[in-house]
N, C-alpha and C positions, 0 to 999 in steps of 0.2 A: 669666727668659727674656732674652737675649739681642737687641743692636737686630737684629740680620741676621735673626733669628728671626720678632721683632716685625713689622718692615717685610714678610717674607714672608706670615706670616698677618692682616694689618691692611690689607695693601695702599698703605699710605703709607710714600713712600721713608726711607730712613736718616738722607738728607739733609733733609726734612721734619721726621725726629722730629727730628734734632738742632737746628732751626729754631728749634719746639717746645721746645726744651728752652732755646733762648737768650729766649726769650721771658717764660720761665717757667710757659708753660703744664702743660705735664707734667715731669718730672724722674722719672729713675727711682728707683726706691726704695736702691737697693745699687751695689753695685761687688763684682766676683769681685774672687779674688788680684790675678790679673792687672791689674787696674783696668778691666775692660770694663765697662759699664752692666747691671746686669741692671734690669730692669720687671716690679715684680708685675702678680698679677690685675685690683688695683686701677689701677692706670698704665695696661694694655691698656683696660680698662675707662673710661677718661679720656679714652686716645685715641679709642676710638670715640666720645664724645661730643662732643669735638670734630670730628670730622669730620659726626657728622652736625648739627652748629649750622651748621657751615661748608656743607652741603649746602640750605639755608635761605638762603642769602646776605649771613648775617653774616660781618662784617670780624671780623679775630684777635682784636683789641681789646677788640669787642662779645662774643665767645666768650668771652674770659678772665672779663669780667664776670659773664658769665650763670655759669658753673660755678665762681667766686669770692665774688661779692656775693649773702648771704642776703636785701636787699633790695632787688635788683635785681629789679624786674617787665619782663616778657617784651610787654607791651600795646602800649607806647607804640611801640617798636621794631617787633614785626611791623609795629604799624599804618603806621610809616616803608618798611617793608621792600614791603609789600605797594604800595604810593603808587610806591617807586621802580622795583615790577616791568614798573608798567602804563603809567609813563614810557616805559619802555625797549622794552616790546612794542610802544607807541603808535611810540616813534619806527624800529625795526626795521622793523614794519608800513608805515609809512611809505616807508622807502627801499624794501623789497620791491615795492611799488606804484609807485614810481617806476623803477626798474629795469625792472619788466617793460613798463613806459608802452616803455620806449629799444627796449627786446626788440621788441616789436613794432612798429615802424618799420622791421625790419631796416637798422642802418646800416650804410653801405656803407665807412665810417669814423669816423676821433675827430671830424672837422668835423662828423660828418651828429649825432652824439652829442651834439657842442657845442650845434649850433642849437635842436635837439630841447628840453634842459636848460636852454637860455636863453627857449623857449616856455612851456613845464612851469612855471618861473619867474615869468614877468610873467604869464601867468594867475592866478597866485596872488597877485599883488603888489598891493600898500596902496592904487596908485593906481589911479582907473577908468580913466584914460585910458591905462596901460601894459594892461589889461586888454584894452579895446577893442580898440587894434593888433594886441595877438598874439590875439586871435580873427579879426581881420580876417586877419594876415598868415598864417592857416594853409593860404589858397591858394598861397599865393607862398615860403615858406619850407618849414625841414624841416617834416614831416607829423606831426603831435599825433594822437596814438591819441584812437578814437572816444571811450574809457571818460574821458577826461580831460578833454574836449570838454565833455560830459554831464556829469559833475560839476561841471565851474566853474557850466554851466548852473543847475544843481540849487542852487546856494548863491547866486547872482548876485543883487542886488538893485538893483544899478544899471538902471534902463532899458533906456540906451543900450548899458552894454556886453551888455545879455541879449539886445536883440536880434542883437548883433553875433553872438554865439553861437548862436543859433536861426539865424542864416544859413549859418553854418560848418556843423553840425550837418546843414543841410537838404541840404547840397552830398556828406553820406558816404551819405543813404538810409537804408533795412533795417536797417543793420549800430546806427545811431545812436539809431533807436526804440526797437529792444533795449535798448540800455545807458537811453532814456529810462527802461523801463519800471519798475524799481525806484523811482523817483521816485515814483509814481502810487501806491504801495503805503508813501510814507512817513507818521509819524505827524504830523507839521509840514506842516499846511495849505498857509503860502506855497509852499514845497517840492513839495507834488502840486500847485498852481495852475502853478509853473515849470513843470515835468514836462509838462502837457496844451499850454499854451501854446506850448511846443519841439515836442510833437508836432503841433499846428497847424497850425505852419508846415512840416511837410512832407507832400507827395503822394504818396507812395508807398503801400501796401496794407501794409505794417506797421502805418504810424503810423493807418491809416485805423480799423484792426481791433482796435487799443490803443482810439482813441476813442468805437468802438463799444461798449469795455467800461465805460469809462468815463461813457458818457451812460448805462448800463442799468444801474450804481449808485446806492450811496443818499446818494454824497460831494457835496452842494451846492456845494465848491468849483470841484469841475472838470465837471460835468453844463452849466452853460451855457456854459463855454466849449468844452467838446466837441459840443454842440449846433451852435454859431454856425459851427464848423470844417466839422461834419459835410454841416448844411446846404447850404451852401456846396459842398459834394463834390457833392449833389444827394440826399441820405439820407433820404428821406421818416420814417423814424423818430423823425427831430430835431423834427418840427411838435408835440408835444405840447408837448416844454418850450420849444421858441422861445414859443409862445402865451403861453405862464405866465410870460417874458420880459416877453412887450408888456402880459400884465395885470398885472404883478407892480410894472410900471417900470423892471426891470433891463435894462439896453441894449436898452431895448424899440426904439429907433429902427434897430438894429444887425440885431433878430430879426424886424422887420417887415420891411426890405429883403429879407431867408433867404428868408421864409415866400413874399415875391412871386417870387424865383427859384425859390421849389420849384411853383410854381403855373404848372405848363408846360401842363396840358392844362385842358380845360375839368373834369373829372373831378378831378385834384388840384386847379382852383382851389377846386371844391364841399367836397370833404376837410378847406383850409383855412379858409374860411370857417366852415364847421361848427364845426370845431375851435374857433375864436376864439368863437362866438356860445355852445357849450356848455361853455367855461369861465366865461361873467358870471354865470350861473349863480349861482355862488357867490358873486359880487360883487356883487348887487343893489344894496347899499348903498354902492357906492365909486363916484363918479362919473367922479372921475380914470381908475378903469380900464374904464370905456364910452367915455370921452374918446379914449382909448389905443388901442382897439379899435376904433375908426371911422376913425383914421387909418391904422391897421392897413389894413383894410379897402380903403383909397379905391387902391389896386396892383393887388389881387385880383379879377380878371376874375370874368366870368360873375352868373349871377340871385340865386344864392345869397347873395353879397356884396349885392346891388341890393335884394334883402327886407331882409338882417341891418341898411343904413345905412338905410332907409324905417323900420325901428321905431326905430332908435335917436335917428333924426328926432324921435319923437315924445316923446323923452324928457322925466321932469318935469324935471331938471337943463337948465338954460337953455346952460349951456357944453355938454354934451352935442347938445344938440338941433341948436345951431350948428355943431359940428364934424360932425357926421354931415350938415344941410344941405348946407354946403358940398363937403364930398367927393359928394353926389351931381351937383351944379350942374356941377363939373370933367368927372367920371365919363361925364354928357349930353353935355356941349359936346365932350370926345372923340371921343365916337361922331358925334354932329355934324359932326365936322372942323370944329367952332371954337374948339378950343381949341389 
């Protein structure tokens, strides 16, 4: 068969085979009179396999090899080939996510593109404190898409610049809880603690109704900080696990404050009160968390509280006994007006 032949039913140009042929990959078998190329069955047969090694994303080199050396093993090479694939998707991936970060800014030109690509940048950069600015300057400069906002969020472990971002964040709303919410559903702890923390800090009815998913989970990382946020809104659902805060000693100082803002009527102070006196329950034997629980208490209007500090007065724990005295002593002298 002839190359013109060849290249019609093989699909690879003339110029290719003869490529092919300087390589020494394939050579055809004959020559007509004339001295044209003919290619047996065997040669077509070559070419196909090289093409499809070449469809694998081996280099010529690595082809020749594999259809020349009987001790050439094929292992080590995928396993390169396979490594340089997920390179290149990683970094492809990449740019396609930065690209569409630009897309969505709509620039109005290459400067609006610039600035954007010089944000996109120092968010990701080595230093915390180029971090910080371009979260800060995303008031003030070209506009950083929410999803890139949320991300640096999501990975951020500096402090200072995470809160700078929970502020940036807090100033898009709706559109930024969204992007938080994938966070919340990560497998990386610190990562859903970022996630709850970012939504925190915003007031909007998104972020509000992510945290309400969030405290009614079984994830211990972000239940108290969705509690402490919730609270805070006014969510009377949060009183269970604020309590189990102040008994637990986790920012019990933080969820007793909550628990006395949740305690607006006479009716929710009784709720909380209850709440706190039917969790020691199970803590008979912890003194520290009757300690906890009485200062809890000394915020919390109404009789309910005024019973729960009169027994815990009486407690056998001597530090107990004193902390619940005293928060009643203050508790009189208020109602007094002398205190």
């Amino acid at each position: 068969m002839l190359i013109g032949e060849v290249a019609r039913r093989s699909g690879v140009s003339a110029r290719m085979l003869r490529h092919y042929e300087s390589l020494g990959l394939v050579r055809p078998s004959d020559r007509n009179a004339a001295g044209y190329r003919e290619y047996s069955a065997d040669d077509i047969r070559r070419i196909f396999h090289i093409e499809s090694l070449r469809s694998l994303g081996l280099s010529l080199r690595d082809v020749g090899r594999a259809l020349d050396d009987p001790g050439f093993a094929p292992g080590a090479l995928v396993d390169d080939l396979i490594r340089g694939t997920r390179e290149r998707i990683a970094a492809e991936t990449e740019l396609l996510t930065r690209l569409s970060r630009i897309g969505a800014t709509e620039p109005a030109g290459w400067e609006d593109v610039l600035r954007t690509v010089a944000l996109l940048q120092a968010l990701g950069s080595a230093g915390a404190g180029n971090r910080q600015r371009a979260a800060l300057s995303t008031a003030e400069e070209a506009p950083v898409p929410v999803s890139a906002l949320a991300e640096a969020a999501l990975r951020e472990a500096d402090p200072y610049v995470a809160g700078a971002l929970r502020w940036a964040l807090a100033r898009e709303g709706g559109s930024a809880s969204a992007a938080l919410a994938e966070g919340l559903a990560s497998p990386v702890a610190a990562v859903r603690e970022r996630a709850v923390r970012a939504l925190a800090a915003m007031p909007d009815e998104a972020a509000t109704a992510l945290l309400r998913e969030a405290l009614g989970g079984p994830d211990d990382t972000v239940r108290p900080i969705a509690a402490l946020a919730l609270g805070a809104r006014g969510a009377t659902e949060a009183v269970p696990v604020l309590v189990e805060l102040v008994v637990a000693g986790t920012n019990d100082v933080e969820a007793a404050d909550t628990l006395h803002s949740l305690a607006t009527s006479p009716a929710a102070a009784d709720r909380v009160a209850a709440a706190l006196v039917r969790r020691l329950d199970g803590r008979a034997g912890d003194p520290g968390a009757r300690r906890r629980v009485a200062q809890a208490l000394a915020d919390i209007p109404g009789p309910s509280a005024d019973r729960a500090l009169r027994e815990l007065a009486r407690d056998a724990d001597r530090g107990v006994a004193v902390t619940a005295e005293y928060v009643l002593g203050r508790r009189d002298a208020r109602r007094d007006g002398t205190a």
